[in-house]
Every structure is written in C-alpha cells, then in structure tokens.
C-alpha atoms as an extended CHARMM CRD file, in Angstrom:
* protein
*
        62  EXT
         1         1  UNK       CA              6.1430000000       47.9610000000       46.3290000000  PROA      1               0.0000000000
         2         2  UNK       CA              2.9290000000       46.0870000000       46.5430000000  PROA      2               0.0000000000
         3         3  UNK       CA              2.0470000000       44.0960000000       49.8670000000  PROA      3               0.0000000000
         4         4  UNK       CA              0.2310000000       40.6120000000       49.0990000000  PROA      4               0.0000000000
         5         5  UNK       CA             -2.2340000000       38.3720000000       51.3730000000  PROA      5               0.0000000000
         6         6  UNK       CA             -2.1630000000       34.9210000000       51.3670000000  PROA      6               0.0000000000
         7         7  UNK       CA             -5.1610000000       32.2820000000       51.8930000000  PROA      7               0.0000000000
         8         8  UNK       CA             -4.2960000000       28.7390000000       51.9960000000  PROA      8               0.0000000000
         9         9  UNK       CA             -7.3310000000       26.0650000000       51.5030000000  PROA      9               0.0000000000
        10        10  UNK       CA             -7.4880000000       22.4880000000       51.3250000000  PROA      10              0.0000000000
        11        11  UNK       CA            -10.1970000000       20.8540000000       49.3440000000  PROA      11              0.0000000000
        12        12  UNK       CA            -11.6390000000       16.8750000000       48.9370000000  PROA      12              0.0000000000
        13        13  UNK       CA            -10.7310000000       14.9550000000       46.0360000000  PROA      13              0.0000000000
        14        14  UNK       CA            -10.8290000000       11.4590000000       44.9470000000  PROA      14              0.0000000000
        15        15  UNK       CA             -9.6380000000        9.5930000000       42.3170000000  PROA      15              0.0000000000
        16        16  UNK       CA             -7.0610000000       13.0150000000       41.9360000000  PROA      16              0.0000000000
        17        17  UNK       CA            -10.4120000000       14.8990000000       40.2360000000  PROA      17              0.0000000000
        18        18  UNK       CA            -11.6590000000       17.8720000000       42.4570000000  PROA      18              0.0000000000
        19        19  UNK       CA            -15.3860000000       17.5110000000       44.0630000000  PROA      19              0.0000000000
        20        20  UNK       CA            -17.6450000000       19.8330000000       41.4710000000  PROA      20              0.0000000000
        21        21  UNK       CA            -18.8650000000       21.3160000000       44.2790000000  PROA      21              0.0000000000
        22        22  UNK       CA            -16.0030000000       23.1400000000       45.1650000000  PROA      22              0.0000000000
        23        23  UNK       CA            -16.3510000000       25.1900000000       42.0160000000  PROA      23              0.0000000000
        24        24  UNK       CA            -18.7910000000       28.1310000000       43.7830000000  PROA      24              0.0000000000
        25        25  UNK       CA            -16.3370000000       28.2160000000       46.3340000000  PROA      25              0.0000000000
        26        26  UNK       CA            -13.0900000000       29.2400000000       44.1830000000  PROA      26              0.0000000000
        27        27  UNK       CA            -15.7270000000       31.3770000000       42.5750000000  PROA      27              0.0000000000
        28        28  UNK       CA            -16.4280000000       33.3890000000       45.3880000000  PROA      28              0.0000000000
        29        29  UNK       CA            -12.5130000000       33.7680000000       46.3680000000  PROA      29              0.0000000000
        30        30  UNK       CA            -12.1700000000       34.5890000000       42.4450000000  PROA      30              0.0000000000
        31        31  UNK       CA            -15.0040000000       37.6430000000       43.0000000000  PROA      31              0.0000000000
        32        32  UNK       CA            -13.0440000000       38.4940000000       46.1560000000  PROA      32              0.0000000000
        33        33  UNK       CA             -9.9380000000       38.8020000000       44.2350000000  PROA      33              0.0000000000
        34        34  UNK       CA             -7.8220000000       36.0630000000       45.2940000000  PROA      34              0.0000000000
        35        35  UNK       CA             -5.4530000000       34.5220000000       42.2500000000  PROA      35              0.0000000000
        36        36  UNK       CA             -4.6140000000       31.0180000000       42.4950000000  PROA      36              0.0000000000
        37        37  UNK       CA             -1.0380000000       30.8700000000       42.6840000000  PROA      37              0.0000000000
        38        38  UNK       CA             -0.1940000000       27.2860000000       43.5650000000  PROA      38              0.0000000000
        39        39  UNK       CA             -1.7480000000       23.9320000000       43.7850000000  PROA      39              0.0000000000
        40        40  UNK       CA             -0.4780000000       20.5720000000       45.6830000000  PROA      40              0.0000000000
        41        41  UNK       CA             -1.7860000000       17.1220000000       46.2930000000  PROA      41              0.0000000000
        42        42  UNK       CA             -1.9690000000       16.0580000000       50.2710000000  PROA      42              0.0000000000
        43        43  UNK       CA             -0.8910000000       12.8940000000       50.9760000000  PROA      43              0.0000000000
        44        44  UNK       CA             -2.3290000000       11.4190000000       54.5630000000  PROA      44              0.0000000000
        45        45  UNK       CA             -1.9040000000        8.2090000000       56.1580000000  PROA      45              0.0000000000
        46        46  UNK       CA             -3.0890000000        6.3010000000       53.1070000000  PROA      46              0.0000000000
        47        47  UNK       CA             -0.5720000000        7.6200000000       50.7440000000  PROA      47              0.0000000000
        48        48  UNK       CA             -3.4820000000        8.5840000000       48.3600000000  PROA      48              0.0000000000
        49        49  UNK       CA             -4.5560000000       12.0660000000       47.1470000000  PROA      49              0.0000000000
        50        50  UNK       CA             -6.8730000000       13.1430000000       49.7900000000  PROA      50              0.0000000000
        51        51  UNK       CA             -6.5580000000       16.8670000000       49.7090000000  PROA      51              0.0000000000
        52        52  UNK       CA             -5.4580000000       19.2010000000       46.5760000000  PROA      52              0.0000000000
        53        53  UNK       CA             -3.9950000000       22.6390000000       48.6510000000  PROA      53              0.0000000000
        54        54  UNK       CA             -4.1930000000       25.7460000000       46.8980000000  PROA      54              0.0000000000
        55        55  UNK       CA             -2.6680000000       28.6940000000       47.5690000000  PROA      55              0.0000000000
        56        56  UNK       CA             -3.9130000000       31.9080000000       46.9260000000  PROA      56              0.0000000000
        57        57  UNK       CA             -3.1800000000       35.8330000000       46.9080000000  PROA      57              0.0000000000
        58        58  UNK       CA             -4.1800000000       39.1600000000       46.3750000000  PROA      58              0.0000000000
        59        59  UNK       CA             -2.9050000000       42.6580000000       46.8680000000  PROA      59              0.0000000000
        60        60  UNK       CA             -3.4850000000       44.2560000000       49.9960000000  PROA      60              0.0000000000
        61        61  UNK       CA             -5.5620000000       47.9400000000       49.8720000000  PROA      61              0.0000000000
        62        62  UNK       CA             -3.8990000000       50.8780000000       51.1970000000  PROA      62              0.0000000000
C-alpha cells in the first residue's frame, strides 16, 4: 500500500487572483514531485481572501 507525504503552503493573493510570482515556487514543488491535491481560500480578520492554502502530496520512497 503506498505511504503519502503531505506539504501544506499558504500563498498571497488579492483580488482572489494568485501573485505571478508564486508560479516558480509550485514549479519547484512540481519538479520535486509534489501533486496539488487541494486548494482553499483563507479568510483573516477582514473577511477577504488573503491566503489561497494548497495542499500537496507525494509518495514516500522506500
């Protein structure tokens, strides 16, 4: 049965559009071999979209 990791990050947006220059970071976790499994807004204090979470795995070696 396979074993999975799990990463969680949180990353800026406004206006609910991710900041552009968060693309070469899910890049790298892409080349690492995390798959993006889930993605959430983050509401703070002002009610308003502050965060988008993502949730990510991959398969752990033996």
């Amino acid at each position: 049965m396979p074993q999975w990791e799990y990463k969680i990050i949180n990353v800026r947006s406004e206006n609910y559009r991710l900041d552009p220059n968060s693309a070469p970071r899910l890049n790298d976790l892409g080349t690492e071999g995390w798959e993006l499994v889930s993605i959430t807004s983050v509401n703070f204090k002002t009610g308003a979209t502050d965060n988008i979470a993502m949730v990510f795995k991959r398969q752990v070696s033996d």
